[in-house]
VOFILO-929059 format. One record per atom (N, C-alpha, C): atom name; x, y, z. Coordinates in Angstrom, 2 decimals. Example, Ala and Ser with C-alpha at 12.3 -4.5 7.8 and 13.67 -1.06 7.14 Angstrom:
<recs>
 atom       u       v       w
    N   13.19   -5.69    7.80
   CA   12.30   -4.50    7.80
    C   13.20   -3.30    7.80
    N   12.85   -2.25    7.08
   CA   13.67   -1.06    7.14
    C   12.90    0.03    7.87
</recs>
This chain:
<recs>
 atom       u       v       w
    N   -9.60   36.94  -44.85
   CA   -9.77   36.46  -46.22
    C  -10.09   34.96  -46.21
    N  -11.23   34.68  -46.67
   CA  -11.58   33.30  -46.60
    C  -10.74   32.32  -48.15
    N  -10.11   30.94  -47.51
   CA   -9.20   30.41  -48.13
    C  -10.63   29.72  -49.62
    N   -9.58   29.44  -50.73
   CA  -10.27   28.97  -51.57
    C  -10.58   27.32  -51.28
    N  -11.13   27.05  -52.14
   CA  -11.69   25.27  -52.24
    C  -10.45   24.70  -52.17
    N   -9.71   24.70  -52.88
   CA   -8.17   24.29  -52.95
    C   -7.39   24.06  -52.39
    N   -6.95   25.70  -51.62
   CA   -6.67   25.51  -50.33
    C   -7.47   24.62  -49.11
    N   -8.62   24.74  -48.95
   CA   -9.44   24.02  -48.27
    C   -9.35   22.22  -47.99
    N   -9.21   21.97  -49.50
   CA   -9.15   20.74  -49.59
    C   -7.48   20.08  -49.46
    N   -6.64   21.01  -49.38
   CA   -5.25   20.65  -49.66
    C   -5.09   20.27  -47.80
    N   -5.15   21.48  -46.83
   CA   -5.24   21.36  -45.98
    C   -5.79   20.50  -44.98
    N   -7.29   19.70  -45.27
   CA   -7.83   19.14  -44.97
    C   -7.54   17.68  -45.18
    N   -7.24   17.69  -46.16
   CA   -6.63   16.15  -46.28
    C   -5.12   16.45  -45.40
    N   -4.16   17.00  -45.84
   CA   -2.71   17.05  -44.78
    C   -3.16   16.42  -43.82
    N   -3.93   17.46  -42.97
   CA   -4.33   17.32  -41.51
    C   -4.98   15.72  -41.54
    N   -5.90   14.87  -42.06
   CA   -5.69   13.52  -42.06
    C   -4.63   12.42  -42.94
    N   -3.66   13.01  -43.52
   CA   -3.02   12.11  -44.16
    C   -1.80   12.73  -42.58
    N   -1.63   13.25  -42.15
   CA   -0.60   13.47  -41.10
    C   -0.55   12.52  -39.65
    N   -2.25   13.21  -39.55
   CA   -2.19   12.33  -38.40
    C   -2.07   10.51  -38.68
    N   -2.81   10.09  -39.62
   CA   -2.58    8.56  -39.44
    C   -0.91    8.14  -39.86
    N   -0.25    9.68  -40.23
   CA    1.29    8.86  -40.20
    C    1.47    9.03  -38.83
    N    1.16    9.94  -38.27
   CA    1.30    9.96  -36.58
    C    1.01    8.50  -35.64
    N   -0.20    8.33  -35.92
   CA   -0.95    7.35  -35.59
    C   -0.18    6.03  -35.76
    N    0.59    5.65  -36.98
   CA    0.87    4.70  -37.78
    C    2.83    5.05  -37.23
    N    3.39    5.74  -36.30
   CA    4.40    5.98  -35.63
    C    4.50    5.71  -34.56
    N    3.17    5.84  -33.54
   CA    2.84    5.83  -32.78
    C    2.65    4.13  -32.55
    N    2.23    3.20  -33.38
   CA    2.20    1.68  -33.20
    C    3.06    1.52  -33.28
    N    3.80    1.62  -34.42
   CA    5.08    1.06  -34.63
    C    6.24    0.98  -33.33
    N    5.91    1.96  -32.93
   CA    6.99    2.28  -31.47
    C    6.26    1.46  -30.29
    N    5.25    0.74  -30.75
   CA    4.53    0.14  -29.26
    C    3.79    1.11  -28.49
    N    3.12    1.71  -28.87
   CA    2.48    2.80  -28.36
    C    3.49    3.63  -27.23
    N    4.42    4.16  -27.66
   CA    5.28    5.03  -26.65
    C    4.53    6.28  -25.97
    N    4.58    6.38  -25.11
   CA    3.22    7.81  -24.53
    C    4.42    8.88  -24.68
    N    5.23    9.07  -25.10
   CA    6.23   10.67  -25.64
    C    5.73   10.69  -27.58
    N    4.94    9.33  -27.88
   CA    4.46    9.77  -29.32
    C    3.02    9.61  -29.24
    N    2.32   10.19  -28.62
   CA    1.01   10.17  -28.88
    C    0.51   11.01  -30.44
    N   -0.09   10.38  -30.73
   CA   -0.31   11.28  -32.58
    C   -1.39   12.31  -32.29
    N   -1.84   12.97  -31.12
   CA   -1.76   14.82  -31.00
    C   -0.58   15.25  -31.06
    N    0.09   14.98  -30.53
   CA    1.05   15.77  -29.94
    C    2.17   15.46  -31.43
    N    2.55   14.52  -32.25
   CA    3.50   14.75  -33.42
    C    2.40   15.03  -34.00
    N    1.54   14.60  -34.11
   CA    0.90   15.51  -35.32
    C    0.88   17.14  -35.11
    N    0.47   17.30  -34.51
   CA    0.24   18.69  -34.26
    C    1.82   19.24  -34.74
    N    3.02   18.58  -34.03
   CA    4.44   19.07  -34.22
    C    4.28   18.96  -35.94
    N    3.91   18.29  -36.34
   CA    4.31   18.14  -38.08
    C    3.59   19.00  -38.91
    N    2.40   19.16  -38.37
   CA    1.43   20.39  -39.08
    C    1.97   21.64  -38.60
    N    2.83   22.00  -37.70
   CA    3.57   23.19  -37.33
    C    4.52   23.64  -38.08
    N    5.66   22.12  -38.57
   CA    6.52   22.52  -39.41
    C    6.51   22.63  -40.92
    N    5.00   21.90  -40.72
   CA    4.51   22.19  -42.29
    C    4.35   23.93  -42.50
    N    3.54   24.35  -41.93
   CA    3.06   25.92  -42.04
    C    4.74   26.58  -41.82
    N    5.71   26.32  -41.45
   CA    6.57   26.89  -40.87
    C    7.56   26.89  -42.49
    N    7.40   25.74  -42.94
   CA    8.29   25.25  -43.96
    C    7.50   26.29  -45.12
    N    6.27   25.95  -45.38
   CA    5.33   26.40  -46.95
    C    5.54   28.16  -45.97
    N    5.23   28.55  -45.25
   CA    5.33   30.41  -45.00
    C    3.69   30.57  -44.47
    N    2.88   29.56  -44.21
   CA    1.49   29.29  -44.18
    C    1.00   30.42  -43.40
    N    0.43   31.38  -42.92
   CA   -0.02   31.58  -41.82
    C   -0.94   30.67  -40.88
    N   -1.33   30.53  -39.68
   CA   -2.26   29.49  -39.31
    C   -3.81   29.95  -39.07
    N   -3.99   31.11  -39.07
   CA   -5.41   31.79  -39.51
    C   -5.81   30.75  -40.76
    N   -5.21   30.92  -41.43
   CA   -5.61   30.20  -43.32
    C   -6.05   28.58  -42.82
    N   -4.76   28.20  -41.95
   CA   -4.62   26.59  -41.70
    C   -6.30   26.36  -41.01
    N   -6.44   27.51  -39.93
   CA   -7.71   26.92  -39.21
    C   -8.92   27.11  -40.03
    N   -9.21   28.55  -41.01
   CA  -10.23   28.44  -41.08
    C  -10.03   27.37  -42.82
    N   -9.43   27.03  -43.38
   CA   -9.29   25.55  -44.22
    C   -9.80   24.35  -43.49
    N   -9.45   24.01  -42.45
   CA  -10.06   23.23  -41.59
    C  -10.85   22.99  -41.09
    N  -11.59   24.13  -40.70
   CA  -13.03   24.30  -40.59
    C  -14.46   22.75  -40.34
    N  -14.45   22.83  -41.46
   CA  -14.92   21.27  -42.26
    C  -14.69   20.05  -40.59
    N  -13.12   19.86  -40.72
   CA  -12.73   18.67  -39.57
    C  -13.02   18.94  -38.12
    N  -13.05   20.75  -37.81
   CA  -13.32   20.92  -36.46
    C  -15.16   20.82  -36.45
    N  -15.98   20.94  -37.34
   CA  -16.98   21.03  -37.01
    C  -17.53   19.53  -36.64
    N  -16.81   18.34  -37.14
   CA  -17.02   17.04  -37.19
    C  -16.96   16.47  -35.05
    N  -16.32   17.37  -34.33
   CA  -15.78   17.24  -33.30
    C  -17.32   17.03  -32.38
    N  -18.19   18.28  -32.60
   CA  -19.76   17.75  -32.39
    C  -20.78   16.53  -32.16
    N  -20.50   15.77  -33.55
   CA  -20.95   14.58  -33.69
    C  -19.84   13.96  -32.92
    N  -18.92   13.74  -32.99
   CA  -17.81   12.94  -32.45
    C  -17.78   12.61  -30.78
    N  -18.40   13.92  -30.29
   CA  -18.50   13.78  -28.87
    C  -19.68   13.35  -28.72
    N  -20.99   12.88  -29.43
   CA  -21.98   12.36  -28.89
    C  -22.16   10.92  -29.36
    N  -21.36   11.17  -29.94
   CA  -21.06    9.09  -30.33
    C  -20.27    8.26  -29.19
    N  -19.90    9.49  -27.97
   CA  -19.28    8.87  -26.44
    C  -19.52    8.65  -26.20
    N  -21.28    8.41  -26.37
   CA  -22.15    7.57  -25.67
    C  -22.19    6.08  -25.90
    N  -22.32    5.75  -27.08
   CA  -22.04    4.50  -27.29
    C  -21.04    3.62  -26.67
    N  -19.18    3.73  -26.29
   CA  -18.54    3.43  -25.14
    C  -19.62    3.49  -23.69
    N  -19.81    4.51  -23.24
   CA  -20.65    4.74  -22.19
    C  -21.58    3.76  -21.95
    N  -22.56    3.51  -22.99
   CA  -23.37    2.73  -23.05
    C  -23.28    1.11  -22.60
    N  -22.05    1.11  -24.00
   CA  -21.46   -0.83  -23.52
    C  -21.24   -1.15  -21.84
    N  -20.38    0.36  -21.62
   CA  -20.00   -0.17  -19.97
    C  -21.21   -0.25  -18.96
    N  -22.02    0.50  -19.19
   CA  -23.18    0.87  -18.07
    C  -23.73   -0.34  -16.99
    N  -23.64   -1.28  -17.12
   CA  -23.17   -2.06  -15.69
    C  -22.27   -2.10  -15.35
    N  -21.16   -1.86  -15.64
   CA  -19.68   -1.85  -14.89
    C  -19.89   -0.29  -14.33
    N  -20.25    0.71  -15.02
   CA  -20.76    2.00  -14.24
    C  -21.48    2.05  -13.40
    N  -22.60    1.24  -13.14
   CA  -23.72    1.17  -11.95
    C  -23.11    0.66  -10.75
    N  -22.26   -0.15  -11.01
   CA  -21.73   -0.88   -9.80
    C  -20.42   -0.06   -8.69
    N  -20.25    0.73   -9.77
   CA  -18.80    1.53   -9.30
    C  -19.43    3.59   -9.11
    N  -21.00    3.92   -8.99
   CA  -21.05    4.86   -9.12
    C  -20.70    5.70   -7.93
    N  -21.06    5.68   -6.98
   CA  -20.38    6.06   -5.84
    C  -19.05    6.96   -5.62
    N  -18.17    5.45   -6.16
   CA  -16.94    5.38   -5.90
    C  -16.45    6.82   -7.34
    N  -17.04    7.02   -8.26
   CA  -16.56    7.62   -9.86
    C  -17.05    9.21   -8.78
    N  -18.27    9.20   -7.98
   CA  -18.74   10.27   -7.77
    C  -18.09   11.03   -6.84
    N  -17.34   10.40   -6.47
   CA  -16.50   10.84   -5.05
    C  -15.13   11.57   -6.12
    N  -14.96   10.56   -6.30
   CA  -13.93   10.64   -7.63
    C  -13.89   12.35   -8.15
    N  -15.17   12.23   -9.01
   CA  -15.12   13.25   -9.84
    C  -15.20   14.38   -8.86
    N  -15.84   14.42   -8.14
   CA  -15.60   15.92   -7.17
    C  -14.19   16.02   -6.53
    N  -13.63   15.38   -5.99
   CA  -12.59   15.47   -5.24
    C  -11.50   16.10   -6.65
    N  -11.19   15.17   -7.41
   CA  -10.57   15.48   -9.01
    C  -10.52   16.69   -9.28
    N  -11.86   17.01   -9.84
   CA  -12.43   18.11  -10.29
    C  -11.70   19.37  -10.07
    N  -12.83   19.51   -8.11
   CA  -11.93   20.63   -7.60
    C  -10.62   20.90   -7.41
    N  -10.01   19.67   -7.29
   CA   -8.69   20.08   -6.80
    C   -7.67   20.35   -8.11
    N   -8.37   19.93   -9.67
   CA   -7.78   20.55  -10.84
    C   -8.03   22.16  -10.95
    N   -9.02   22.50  -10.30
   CA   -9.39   23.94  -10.78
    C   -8.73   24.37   -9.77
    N   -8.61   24.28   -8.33
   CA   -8.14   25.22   -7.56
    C   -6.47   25.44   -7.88
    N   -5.74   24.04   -7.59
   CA   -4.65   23.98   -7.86
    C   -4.64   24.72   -9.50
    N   -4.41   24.65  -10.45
   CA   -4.54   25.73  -11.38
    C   -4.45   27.06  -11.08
    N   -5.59   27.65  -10.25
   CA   -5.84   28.82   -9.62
    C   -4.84   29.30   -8.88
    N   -5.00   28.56   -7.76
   CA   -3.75   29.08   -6.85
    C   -2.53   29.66   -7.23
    N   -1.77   28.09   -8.00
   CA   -0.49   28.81   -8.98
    C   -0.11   29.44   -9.16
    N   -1.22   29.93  -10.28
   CA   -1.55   31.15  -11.14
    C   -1.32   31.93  -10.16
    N   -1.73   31.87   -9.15
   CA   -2.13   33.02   -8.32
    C   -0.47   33.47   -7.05
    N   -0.25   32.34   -6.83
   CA    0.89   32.79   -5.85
    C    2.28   32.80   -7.32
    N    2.50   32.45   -8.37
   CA    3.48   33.02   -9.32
    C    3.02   34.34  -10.07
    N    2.10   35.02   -9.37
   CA    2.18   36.56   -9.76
    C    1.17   36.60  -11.09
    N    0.42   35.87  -11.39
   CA   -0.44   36.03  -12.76
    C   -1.42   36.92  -12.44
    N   -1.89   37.51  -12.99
   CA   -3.14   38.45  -13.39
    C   -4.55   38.32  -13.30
    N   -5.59   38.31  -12.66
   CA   -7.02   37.58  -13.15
    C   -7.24   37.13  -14.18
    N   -7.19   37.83  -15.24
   CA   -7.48   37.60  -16.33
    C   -6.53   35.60  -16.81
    N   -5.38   35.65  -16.37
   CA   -4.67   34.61  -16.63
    C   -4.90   33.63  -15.84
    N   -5.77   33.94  -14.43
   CA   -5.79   32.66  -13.32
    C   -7.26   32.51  -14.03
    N   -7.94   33.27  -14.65
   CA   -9.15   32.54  -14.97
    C   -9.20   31.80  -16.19
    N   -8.12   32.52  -16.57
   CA   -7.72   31.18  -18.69
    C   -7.50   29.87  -17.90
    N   -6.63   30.01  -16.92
   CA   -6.37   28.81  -16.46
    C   -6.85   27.70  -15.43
    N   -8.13   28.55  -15.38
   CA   -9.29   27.57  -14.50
    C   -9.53   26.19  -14.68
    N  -10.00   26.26  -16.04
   CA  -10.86   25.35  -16.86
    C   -9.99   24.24  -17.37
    N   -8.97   23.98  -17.35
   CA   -7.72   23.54  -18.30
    C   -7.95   22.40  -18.28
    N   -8.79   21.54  -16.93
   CA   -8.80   20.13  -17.15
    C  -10.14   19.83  -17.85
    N  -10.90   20.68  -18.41
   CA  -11.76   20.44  -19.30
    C  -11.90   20.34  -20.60
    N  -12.61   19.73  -21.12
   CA  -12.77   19.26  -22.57
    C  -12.77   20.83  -23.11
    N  -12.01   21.37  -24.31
   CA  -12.40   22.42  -25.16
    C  -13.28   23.40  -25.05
    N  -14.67   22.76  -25.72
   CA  -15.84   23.30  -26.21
    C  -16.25   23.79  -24.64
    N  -16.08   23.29  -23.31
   CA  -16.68   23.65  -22.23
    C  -15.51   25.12  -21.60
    N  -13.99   24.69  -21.69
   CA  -13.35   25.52  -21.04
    C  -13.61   26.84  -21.43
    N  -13.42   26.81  -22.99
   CA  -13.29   28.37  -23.51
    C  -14.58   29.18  -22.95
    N  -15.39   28.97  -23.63
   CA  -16.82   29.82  -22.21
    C  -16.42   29.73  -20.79
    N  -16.11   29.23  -20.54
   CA  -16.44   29.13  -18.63
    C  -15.08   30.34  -18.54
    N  -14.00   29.62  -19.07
   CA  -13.01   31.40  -19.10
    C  -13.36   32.49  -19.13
    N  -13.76   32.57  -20.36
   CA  -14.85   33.93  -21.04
    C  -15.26   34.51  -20.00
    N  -16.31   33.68  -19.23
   CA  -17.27   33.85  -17.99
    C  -16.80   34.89  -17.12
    N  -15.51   34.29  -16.67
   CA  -14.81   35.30  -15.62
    C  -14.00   36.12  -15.73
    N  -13.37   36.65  -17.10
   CA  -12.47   37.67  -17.92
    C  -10.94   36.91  -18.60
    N  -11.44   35.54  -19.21
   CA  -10.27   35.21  -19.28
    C   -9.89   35.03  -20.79
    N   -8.80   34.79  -21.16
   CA   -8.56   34.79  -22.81
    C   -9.03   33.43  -23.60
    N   -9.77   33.27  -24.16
   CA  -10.05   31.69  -25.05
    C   -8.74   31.53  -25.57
    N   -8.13   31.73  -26.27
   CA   -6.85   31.40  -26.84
    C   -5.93   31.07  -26.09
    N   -5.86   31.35  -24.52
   CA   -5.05   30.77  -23.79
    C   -5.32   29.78  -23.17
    N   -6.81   29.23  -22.98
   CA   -7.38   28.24  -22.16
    C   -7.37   27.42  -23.32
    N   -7.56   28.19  -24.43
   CA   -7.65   26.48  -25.49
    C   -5.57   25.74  -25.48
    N   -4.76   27.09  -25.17
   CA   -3.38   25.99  -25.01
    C   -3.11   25.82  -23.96
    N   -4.05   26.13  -22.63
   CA   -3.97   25.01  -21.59
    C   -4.56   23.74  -21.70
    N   -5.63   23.99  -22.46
   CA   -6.33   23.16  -22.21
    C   -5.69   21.53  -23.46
    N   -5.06   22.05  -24.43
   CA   -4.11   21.19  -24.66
    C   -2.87   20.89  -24.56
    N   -2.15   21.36  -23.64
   CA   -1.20   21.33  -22.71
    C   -1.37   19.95  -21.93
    N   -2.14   20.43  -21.46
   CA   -3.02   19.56  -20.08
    C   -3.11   18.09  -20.47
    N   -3.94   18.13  -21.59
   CA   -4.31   17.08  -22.48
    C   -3.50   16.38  -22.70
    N   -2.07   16.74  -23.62
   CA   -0.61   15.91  -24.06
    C    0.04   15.70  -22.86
    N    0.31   16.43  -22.04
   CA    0.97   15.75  -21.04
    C    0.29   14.87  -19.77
    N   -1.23   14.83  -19.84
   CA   -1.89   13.54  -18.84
    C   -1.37   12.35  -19.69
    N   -1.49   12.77  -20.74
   CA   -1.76   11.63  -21.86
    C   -0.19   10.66  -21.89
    N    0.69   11.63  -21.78
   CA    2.41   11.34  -21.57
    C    2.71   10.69  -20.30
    N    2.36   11.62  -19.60
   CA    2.42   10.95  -18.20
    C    1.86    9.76  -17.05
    N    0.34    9.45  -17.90
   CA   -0.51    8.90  -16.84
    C    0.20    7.20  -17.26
    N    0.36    6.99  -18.33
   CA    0.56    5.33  -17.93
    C    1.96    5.65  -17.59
    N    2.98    5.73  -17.43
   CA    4.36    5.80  -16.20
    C    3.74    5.48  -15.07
    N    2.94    6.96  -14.83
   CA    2.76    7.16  -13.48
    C    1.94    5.79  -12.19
    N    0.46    5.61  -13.52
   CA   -0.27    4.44  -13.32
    C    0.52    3.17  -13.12
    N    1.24    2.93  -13.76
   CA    2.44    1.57  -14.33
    C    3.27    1.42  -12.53
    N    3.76    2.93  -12.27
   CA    4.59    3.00  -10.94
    C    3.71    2.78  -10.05
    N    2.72    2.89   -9.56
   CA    1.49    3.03   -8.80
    C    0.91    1.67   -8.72
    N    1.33    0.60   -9.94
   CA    0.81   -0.66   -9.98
    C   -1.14   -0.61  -10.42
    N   -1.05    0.67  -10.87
   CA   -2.89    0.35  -10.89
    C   -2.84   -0.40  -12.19
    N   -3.70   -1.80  -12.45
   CA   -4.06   -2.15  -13.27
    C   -5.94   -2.15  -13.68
    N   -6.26   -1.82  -13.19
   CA   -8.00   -2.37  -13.30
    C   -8.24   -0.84  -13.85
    N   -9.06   -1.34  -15.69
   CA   -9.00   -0.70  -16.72
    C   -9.93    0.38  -16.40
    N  -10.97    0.46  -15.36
   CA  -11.81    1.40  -14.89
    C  -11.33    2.15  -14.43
    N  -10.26    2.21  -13.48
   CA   -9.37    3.63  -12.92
    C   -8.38    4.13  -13.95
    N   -7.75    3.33  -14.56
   CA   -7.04    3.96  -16.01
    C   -7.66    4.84  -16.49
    N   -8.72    4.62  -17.34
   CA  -10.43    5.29  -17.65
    C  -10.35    6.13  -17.57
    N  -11.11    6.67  -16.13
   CA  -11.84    7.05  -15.33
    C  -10.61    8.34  -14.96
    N   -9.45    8.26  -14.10
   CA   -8.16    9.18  -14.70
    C   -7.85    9.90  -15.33
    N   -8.02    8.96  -16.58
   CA   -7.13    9.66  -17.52
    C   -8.65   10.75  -18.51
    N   -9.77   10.17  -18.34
   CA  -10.27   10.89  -19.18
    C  -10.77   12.78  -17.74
    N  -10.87   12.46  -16.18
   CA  -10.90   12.99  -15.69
    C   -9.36   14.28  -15.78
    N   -8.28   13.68  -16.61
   CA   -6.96   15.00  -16.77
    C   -6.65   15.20  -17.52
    N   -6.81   14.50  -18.34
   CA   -6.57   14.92  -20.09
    C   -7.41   14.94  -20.65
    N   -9.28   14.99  -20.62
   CA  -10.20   14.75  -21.43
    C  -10.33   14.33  -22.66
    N   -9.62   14.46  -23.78
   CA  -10.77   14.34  -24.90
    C   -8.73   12.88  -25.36
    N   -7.86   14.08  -25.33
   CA   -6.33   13.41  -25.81
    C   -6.49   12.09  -25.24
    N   -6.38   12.42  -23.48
   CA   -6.36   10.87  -22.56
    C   -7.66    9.94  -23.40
    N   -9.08   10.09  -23.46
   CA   -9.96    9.61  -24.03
    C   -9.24    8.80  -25.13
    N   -9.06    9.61  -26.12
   CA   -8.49    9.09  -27.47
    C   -6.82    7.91  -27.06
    N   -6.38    8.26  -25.94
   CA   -5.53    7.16  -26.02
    C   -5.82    5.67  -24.84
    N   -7.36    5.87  -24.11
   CA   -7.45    4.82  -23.69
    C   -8.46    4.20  -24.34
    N   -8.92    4.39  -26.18
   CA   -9.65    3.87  -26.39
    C   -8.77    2.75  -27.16
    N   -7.68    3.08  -27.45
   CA   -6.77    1.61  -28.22
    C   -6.01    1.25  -27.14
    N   -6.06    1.02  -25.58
   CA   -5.81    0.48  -24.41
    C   -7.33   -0.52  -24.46
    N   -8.22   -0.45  -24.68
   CA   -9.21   -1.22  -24.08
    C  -10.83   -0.67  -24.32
    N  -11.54   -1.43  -24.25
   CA  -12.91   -0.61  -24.49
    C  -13.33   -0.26  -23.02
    N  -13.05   -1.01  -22.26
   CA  -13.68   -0.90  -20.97
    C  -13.10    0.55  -20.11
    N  -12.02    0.71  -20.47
   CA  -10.85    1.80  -20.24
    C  -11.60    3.08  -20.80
    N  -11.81    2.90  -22.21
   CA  -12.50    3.99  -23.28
    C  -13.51    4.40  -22.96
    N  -14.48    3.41  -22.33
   CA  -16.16    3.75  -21.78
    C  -15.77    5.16  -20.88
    N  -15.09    4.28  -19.58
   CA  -15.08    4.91  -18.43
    C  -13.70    6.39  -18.57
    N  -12.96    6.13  -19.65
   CA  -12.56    7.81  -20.13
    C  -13.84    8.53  -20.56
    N  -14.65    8.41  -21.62
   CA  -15.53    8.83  -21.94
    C  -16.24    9.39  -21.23
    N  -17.13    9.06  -19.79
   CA  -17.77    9.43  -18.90
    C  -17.56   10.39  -18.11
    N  -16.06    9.60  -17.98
   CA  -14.92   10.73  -16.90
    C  -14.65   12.38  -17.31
    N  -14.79   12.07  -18.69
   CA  -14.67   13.60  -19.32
    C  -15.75   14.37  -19.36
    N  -16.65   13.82  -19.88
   CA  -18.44   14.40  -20.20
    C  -18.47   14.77  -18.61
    N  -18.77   13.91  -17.67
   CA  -19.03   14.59  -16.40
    C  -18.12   15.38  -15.65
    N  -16.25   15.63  -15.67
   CA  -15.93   16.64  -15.00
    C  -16.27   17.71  -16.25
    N  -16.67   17.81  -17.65
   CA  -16.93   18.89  -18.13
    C  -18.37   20.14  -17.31
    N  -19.22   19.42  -16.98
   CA  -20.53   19.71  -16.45
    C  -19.71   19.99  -14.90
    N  -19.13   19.47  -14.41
   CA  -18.92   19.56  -13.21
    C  -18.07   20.81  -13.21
    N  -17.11   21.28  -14.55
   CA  -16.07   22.11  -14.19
    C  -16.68   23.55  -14.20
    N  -18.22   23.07  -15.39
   CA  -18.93   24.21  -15.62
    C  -19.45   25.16  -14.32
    N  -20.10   23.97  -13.34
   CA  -20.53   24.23  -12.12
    C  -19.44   24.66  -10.95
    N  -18.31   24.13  -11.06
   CA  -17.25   24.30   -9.98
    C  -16.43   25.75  -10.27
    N  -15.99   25.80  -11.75
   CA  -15.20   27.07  -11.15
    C  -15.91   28.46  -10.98
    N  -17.14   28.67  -11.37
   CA  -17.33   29.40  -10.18
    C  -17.49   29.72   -9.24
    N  -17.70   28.80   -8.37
   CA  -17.64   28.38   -6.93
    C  -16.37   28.62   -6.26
    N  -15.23   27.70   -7.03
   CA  -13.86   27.61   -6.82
    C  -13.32   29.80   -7.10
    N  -13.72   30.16   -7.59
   CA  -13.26   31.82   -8.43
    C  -13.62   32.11   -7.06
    N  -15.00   32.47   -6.85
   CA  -15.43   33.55   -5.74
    C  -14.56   32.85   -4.53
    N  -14.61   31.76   -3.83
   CA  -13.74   31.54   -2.86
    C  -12.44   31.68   -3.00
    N  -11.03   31.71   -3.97
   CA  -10.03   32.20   -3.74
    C  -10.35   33.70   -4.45
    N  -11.57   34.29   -4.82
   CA  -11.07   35.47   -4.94
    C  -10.92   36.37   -3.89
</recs>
C-alpha cells in the first residue's frame, strides 16, 4: 500500500529533523565515535516506529524521495577527489597496493568466517560484499545466491562500527597523516567512515572518498574471484 503525501512528508522531514539532532549530539560531545549520527539516528528513527506502531515498509517507502537523493550525492565525491588530486598522484602506488591487499583480505576474511562458523552459501555470499558501499554490495550478493537484506545490514554493520572503531584504533597506532585516516576509513566503512572523515578534514574526506569509489569497483571485480577460490 503506497503511503499518502502526508505520511510522506511527515516521515521525510523526521528523518532530517532527527538526524541533525543526531548530528547536533554528536558535536556537542566532541565528536565521540560511540555517537556517530548514523548510528543514533538510525537508533531514534527505530524507537520512533516502535513508539507510533509504524511498520517500516511505510517508513521506507515514505522515504523514498531522501534515498533517491543518495545518487547525486555519490557523484558530488568527486569534487573532494578532485581538490586532493595532487596529493593523490603522488601517493598512487602506495593507495594501489593498499586497495588490493584491503580489499581482498575484507572479502575473504568475511568468507572464511562465514564459512568455518557453519553458515550456509547463501549467507557467506550476503556476507562477501560488506566492506562495500550499498548500491555495489547488494548486486554482487545477488550475483552469487545471497540475500540483499542481509548484505544491506552487513553492510551497515560494517559501516558503524569502522566508523566507532577506526579513530581509537588509528589514535593507538599513532597514525596521524590525514591521507591514511582517509584512505582507511573510507576503504572499511565506506560511505558512514566517508561521512565522518569529512568533518575531520578535507584532505581526510578526499582520500575517504576515493578509498570507497575504488574498493567498490574493486569488490565488484574481487569477490568473484575470492567465491570460486574458497569455493
Amino acid at each position: 500500500m503506497t503511503p499518502g503525501i502526508a505520511k510522506v512528508l511527515a516521515w521525510s522531514a523526521a528523518s532530517v529533523l532527527v538526524y541533525a539532532l543526531a548530528l547536533k549530539i554528536y558535536r556537542w560531545r566532541n565528536a565521540h565515535p560511540f555517537l556517530i549520527p548514523v548510528a543514533t539516528g538510525a537508533a531514534l528513527i527505530m524507537a520512533l516506529l516502535a513508539l507510533l506502531d509504524e511498520p517500516y515498509p511505510v517508513y521506507a517507502q515514505s522515504t523514498g524521495l531522501l534515498r533517491s537523493l543518495i545518487g547525486p550525492a555519490t557523484v558530488a565525491l568527486a569534487v573532494p577527489m578532485f581538490v586532493q588530486l595532487q596529493r593523490l598522484r603522488s601517493v598512487w602506488r602506495e593507495l594501489s597496493a593498499t586497495l588490493l591487499v584491503g580489499g581482498a583480505a575484507a572479502i575473504a576474511l568475511a568468507m572464511g568466517l562465514a564459512w568455518v562458523l557453519g553458515a550456509d552459501a547463501s549467507l557467506v555470499a550476503s556476507l562477501a560484499p560488506k566492506s562495500a558501499t550499498m548500491p555495489i554490495a547488494m548486486p554482487v550478493a545477488e550475483r552469487f545466491g545471497g540475500q540483499a537484506s542481509i548484505t544491506a545490514l552487513a553492510v551497515a554493520v560494517t559501516g558503524v562500527a569502522g566508523a566507532i572503531f577506526s579513530e581509537p584504533l588509528l589514535r593507538w597506532m599513532r597514525i596521524r597523516d590525514d591521507r591514511v585516516r582517509g584512505f582507511a576509513a573510507g576503504l572499511t566503512a565506506h560511505a558512514i567512515g566517508l561521512a565522518r572523515e569529512m568533518q575531520t578534514s578535507p584532505v581526510a574526506g578526499g582520500f575517504a572518498a576515493l578509498a570507497m569509489c575504488l574498493n567498490g569497483v574493486a569488490t565488484a571485480v574481487m569477490v568473484p574471484v575470492v567465491y570460486r577460490l574458497l569455493a
